[in-house]
C-alpha positions in Angstrom: 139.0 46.1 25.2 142.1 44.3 23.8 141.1 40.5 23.3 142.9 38.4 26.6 143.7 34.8 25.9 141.5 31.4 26.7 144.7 30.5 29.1 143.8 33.5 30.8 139.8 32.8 31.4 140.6 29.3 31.9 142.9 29.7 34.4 141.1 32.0 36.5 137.6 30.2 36.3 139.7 26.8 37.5 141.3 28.9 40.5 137.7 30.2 41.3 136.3 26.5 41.1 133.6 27.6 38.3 133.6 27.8 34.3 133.9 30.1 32.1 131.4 29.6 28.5 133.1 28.9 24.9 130.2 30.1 22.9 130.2 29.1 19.1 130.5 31.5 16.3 128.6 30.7 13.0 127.9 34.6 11.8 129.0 38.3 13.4 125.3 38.3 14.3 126.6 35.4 16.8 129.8 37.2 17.6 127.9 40.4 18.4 125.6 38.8 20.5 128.2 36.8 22.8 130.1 40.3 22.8 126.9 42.3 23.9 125.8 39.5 26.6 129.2 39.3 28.2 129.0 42.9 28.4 125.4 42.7 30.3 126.0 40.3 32.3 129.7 41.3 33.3 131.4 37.9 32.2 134.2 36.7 30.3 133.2 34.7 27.6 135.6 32.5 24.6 134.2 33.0 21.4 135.2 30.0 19.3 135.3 29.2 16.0 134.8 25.5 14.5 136.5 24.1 11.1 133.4 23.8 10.2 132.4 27.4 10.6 135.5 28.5 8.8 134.5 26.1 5.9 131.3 27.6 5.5 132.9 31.0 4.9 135.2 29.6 2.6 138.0 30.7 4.6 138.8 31.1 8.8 140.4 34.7 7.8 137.1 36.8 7.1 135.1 35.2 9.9 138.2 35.8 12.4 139.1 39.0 11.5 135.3 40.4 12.0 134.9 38.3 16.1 138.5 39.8 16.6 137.2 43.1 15.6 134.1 42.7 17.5 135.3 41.3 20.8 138.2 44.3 20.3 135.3 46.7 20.7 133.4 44.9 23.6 133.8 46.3 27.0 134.1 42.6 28.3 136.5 39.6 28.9 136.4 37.8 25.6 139.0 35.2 24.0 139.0 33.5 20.7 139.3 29.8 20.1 139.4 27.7 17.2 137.6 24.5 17.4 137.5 21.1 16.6 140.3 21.3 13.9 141.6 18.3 12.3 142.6 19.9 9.5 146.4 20.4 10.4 146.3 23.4 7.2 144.0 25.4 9.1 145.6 24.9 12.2 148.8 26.5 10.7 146.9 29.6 10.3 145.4 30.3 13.9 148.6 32.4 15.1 148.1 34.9 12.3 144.1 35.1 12.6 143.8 36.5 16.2 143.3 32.4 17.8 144.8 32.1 21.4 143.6 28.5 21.6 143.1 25.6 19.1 141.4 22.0 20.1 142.5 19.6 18.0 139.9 16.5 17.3 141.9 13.6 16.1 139.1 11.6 18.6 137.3 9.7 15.6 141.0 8.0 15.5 142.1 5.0 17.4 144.3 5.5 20.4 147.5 5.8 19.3 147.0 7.7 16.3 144.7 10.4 18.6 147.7 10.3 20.4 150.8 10.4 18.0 148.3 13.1 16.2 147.8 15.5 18.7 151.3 15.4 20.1 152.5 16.5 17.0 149.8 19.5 16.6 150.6 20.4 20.0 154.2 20.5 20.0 153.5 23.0 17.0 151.1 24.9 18.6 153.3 25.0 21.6 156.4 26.5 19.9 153.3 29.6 18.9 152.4 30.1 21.9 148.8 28.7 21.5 147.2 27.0 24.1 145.8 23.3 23.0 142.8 21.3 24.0 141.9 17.9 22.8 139.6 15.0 22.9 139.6 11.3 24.8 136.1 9.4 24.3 134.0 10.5 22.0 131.2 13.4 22.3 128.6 12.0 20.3 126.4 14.3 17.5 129.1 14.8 15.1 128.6 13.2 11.6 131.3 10.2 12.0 130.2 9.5 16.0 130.3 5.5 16.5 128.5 5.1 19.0 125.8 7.0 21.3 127.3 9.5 23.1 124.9 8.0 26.2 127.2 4.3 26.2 129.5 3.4 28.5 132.3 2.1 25.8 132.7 5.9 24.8 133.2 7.5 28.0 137.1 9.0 28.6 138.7 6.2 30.8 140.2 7.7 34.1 143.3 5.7 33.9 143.3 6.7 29.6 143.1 10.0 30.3 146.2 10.7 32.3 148.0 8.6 30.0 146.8 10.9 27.1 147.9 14.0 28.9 150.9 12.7 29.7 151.5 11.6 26.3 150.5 14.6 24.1 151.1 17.5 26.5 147.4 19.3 26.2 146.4 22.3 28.4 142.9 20.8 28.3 140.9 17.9 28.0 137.7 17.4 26.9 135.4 14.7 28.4 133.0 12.5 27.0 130.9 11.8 30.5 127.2 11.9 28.4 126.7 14.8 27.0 126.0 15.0 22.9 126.5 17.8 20.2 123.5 19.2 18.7 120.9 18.7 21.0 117.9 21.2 21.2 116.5 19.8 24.5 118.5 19.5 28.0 117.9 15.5 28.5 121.0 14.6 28.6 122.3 13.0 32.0 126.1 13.9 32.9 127.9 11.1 34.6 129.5 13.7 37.7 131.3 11.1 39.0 133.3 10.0 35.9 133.8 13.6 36.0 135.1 13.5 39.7 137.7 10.3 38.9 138.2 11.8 35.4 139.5 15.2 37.8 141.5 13.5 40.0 143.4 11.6 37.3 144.4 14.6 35.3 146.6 17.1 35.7 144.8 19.7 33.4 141.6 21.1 33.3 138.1 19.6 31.5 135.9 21.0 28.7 132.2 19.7 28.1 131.4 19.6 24.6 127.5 19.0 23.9 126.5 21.9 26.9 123.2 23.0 25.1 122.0 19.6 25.9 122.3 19.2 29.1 120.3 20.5 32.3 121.8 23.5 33.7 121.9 22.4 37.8 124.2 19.6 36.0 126.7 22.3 34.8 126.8 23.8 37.4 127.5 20.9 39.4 129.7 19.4 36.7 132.2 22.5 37.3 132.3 22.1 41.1 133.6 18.4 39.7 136.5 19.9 37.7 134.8 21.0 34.5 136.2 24.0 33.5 134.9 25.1 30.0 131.8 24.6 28.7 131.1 24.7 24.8 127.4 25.8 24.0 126.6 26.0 20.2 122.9 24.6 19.3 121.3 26.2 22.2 122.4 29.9 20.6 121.1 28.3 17.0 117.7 27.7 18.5 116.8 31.1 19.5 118.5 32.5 16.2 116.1 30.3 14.1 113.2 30.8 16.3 113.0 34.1 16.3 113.8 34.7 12.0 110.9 32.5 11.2 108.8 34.6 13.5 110.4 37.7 11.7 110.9 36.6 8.4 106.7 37.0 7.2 106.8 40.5 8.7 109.6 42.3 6.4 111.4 41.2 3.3 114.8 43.2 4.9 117.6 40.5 6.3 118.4 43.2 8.8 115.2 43.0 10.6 115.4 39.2 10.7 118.7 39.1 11.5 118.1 41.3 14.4 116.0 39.4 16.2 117.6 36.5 15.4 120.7 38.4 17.3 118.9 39.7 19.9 117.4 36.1 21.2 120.8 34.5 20.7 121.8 37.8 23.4 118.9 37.0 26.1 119.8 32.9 26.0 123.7 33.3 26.5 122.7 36.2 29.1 121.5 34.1 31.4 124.2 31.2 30.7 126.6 33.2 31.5 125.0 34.3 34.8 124.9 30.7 35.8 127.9 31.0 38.0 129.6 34.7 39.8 132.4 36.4 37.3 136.0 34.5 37.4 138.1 37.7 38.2 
């Protein structure tokens, strides 16, 4: 199936009053097990790609081209996205490696530079045709975080975040309402009705970074809020790991390992995405 854009799934899971998954891609054995899962379970699905995932394979091209490819194949919904890019190089190359979408992080920065930042990458993207989601709080986990992702002085301000929209032109915001990156356990505690005011301020829709952390009765009720897309990395890197170290004493051959590894990551984002009916 040819590869339809995150506008696309985005737009439809908003019109539908649900969400729609942005699943993160670290190796093809991720890739292919999003692809397969979407397929199962009969749900779109944006496969994205972080800065740092593109660094790790010395390159976004090689990582790109083999999701594209592998999405291509799938007899599902899937989109790609590149993620938290604040590298404004690599963001020059999304157009001609198979990206739709691009969020662009410049949240570490104080206001008006997030601002005068991501109004510039998004006028660019823009003129490409990509669509553009960026950041207002801060979604704590990441290496230069500030502050806990669970205090109030880094949530996204209502008022803030329709100025921010207003300002840099964004198809998307994401949230910081108390979720964190890189959490293995669901504790964290989502804040629905900053969600709810954060909603009615802004004009676009809202993406929840940090998913894998928290419960899932709160995504689901953080969508009927006006969340839109939900970004789940760590809880696809648990199963992966889990299951190689239980496969690794067994056999010496990476593909066996790997396998498994694959196949876990393909039961957990099964039943994510069956956590709300298909956006059609």
């Amino acid at each position: 199936m040819t590869l339809v854009t995150t506008a696309e799934l985005v737009s439809a899971a908003s019109a539908a009053g649900t969400g729609v998954l942005a699943l993160n891609v670290i190796t093809i054995e991720h890739a292919q097990a999003i692809a397969a899962a979407a397929e199962r379970a009969g749900r779109p699905a944006i496969l994205q790609i972080s800065q740092n995932a593109a660094r790790y394979h010395g390159g976004v091209s090689a990582i790109a081209a083999a999701t594209a490819d592998i999405a291509h194949q799938a007899r599902a919904r899937l989109a790609l996205h590149l993620d938290h890019v604040d590298d404004m190089a690599l963001l020059r190359q999304a157009p001609s490696t198979g990206f739709s979408s691009v969020m662009v992080d410049a949240s570490a920065l104080p206001y008006a530079d997030n601002v005068a930042t991501t109004r510039q990458a998004a006028e660019w993207a823009h003129q490409q045709g990509l669509w553009v989601e960026a950041e207002l709080g801060y979604v704590g986990g990441k290496p230069d975080a500030p502050a806990s992702a669970h205090g109030a002085g880094v949530r996204t301000d209502p008022g803030e975040a329709a100025q921010y929209v207003a300002e840099t032109g964004v198809d998307a915001l994401a949230v910081a309402v108390g979720s964190s990156h890189a959490m293995a356990e669901r504790t964290a505690s989502l804040d629905l009705d900053l969600v709810t005011a954060i909603r009615d301020a802004v004009p676009v829709p809202l993406v929840l970074h940090g998913s894998s952390g928290v419960p899932l009765e709160q995504i689901r009720a953080a969508t009927g809020r006006g969340i839109v897309k939900i970004n789940i990395g760590t809880a696809l890197n648990v199963a992966f790991t889990d299951a190689v170290r239980e496969t690794v004493p067994l056999s010496r051959d990476p593909r066996r390992y790997l396998a498994a590894g694959r196949d876990a990551m393909t039961e957990v984002v099964t039943g994510l995405l069956e956590l709300w009916p298909s956006a059609k």
